[in-house]
C-alpha positions in Angstrom: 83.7 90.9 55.0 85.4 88.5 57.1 88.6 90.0 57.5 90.0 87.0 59.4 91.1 85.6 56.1 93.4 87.9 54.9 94.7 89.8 58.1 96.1 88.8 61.6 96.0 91.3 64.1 96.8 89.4 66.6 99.1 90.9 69.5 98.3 94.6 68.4 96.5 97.0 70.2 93.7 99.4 68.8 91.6 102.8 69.9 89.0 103.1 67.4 86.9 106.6 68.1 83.3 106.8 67.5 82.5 103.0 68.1 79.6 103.0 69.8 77.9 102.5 66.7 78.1 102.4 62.6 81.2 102.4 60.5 83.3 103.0 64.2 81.9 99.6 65.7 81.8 97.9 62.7 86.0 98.5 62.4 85.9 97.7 66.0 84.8 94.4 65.4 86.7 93.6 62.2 89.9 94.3 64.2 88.8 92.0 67.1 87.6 89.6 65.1 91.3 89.8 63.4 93.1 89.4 67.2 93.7 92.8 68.0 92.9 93.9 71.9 90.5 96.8 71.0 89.5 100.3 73.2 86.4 101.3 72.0 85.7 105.7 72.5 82.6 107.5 72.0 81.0 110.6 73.6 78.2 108.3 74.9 79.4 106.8 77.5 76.9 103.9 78.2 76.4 103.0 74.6 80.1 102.1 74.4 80.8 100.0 77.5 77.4 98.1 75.8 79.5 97.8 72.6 82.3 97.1 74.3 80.6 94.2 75.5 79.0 93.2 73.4 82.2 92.7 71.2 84.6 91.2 73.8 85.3 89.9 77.0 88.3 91.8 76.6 87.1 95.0 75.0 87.3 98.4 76.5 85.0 101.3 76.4 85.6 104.5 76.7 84.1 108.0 76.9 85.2 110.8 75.0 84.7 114.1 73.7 87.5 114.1 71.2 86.8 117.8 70.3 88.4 118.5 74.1 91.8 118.4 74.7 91.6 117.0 78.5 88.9 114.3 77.0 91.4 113.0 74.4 94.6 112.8 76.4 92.2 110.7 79.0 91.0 108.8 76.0 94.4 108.1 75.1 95.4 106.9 78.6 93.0 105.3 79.3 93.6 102.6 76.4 97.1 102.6 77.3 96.1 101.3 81.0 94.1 98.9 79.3 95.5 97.4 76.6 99.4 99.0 76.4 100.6 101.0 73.6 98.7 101.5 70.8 99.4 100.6 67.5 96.1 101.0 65.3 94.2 104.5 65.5 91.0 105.0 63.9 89.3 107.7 64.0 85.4 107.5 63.5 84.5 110.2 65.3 82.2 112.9 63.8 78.9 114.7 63.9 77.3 116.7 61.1 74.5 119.0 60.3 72.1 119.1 57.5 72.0 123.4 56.6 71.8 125.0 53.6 75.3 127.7 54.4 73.6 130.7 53.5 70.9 129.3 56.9 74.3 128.9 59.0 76.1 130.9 61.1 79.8 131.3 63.2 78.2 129.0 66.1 77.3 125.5 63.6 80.4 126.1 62.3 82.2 126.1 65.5 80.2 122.9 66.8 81.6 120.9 63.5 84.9 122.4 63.0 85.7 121.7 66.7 84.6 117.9 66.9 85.4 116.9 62.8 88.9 118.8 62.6 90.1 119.9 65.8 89.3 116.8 67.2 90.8 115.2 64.7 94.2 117.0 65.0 93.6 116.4 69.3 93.8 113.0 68.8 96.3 113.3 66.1 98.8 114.9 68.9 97.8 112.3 71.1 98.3 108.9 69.7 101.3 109.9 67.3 104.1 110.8 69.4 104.4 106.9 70.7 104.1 105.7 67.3 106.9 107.5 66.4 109.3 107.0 69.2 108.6 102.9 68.8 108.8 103.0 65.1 105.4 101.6 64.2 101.7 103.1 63.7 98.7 102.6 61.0 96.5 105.5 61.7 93.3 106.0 59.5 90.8 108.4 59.3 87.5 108.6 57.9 86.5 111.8 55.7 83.9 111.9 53.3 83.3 112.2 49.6 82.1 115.3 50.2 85.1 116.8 51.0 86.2 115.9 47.5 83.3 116.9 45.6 81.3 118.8 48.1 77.9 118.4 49.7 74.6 120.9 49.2 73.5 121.2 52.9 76.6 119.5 54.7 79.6 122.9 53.4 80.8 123.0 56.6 80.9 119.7 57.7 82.5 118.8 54.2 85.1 121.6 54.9 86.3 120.1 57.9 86.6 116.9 56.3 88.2 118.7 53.4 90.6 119.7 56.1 91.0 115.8 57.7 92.3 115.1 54.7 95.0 117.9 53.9 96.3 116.9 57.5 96.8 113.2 57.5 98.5 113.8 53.4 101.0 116.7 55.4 101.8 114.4 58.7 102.1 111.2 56.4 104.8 112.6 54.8 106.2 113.9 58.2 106.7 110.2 59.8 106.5 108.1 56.8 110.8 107.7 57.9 109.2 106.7 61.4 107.8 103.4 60.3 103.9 105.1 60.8 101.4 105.6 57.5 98.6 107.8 57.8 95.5 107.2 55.2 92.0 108.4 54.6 89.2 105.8 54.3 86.9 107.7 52.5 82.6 106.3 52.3 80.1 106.9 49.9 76.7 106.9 51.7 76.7 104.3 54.0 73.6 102.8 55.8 74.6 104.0 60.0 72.1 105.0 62.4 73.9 108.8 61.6 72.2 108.5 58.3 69.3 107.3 59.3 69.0 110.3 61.3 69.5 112.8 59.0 67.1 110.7 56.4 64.4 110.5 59.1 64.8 114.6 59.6 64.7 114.5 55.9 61.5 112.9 55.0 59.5 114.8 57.5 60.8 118.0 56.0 60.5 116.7 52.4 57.1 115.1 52.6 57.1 111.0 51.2 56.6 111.7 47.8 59.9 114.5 47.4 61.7 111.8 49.9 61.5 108.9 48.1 62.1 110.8 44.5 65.4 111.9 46.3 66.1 108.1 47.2 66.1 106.6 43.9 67.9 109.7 42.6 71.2 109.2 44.6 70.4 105.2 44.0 70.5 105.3 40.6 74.3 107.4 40.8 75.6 104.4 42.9 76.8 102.0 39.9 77.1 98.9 42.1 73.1 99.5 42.8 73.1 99.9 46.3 74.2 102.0 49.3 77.0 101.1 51.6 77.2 99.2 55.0 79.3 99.4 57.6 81.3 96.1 57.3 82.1 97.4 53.5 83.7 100.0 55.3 85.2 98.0 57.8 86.9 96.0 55.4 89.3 98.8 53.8 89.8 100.0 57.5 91.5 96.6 58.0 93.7 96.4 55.2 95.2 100.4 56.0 95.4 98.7 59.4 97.4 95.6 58.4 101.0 95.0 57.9 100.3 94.3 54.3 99.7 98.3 53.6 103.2 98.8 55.3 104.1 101.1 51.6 100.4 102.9 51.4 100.6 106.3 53.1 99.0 109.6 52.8 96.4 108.3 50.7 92.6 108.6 50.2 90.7 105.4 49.5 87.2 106.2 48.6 84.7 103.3 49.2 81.6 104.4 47.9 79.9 101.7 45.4 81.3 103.6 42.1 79.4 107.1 43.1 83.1 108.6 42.7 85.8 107.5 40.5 88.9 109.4 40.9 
């Protein structure tokens, strides 16, 4: 989508987490290409200052472990030193782990729960207080439709996600009177190298035949026929961003090709 037709960014500043790659670079890029100044975060360090890059002579990478509290508040200055006050914050960030629960224990939990709803709520604390005080913030975050529906093999990880989105609805309603919206961008399975990860662990434990029988199974429940890409992520990311959603707060936008219809 080329978002440069229906938005203008230009003079804002954004921190998009979990750019490195996927649906976090992709936003990255549809705000740039927009004319927002962009801070790019991810854990991996060197991936990011690549992205950052390779986006923008005036891009900034950071890295960040958004599940630590000292990480984030860097995170946050850091952008600030860059680019100024922030105005867009997406949040990308996540990892996830393909368990049945009853195969988990306390110490996956932890892992996920710290990066996909702690961090969350870190960076939460971190960007919001500005936004409020100058009387103007989009913040979105991504969850999952599994956190609406739920997940065999991701409970926990769609728990914490389940919790992303119980947060951003309470806080929207908290500085809504502040001039800041908080939404959930919520994808369908999208086509990122996270994915393709899990897929790849996937096949080998499935065998080929089981794999691609599983394939065309969750194909044929995407109505539009096809599985997501980043951009078509992107693209909704943009619009929660933009001035034009100035009256759309504490919502959930699923973009998922028809899987879910809410």
């Amino acid at each position: 989508m080329d978002v440069r037709r229906a938005f203008d960014f230009t003079g804002r500043n954004a921190l998009i987490t979990g750019a490195a790659r996927g649906i976090g670079f992709a936003c990255a890029k549809a705000l740039s290409d927009s004319g927002a100044r962009v801070a790019l975060a991810d854990m991996n360090g060197e991936a990011v200052a690549a992205s950052a890059r390779e986006l923008s002579s005036t891009a900034v990478g950071l890295a960040a472990d958004i599940g630590d509290a000292q990480s984030v508040a860097a995170m946050v200055e850091g952008a600030k030193r860059e680019l100024g006050e922030i105005d867009i914050f997406v949040n990308c960030a996540a990892i996830t782990h393909d368990n049945l629960f009853l195969e988990s224990g306390p110490e996956d939990w932890e892992r996920i729960l710290r990066v996909d709803l702690f961090g969350a709520m870190l960076c939460l604390k971190a960007v919001l207080p500005d936004m409020v005080r100058r009387g103007y913030g989009r913040v979105v975050y991504l969850a999952s439709d599994s956190a609406l529906i739920g997940q065999a093999r991701l409970s926990y990880y769609a728990a914490a996600k389940g919790g992303v989105v119980a947060l951003i609805k309470s806080v929207a309603q908290e500085v809504g009177k502040d001039g800041v919206t908080l939404n959930v961008v919520s994808p369908g399975a999208t086509n990122t190298p996270l994915r393709a990860q899990r897929e790849t662990a996937l096949r080998a434990q499935l065998g080929e035949e089981r794999f691609l029988a599983r394939e065309r199974k969750i194909l044929a429940r995407y109505p539009v026929g096809r599985l997501g890409q980043p951009d078509d992520i992107a693209g909704a990311v943009a619009f929660l961003s933009a001035e034009q959603s100035s009256w759309v707060t504490g919502q959930v936008l699923s973009v998922n090709g028809g899987f879910l219809m809410a």
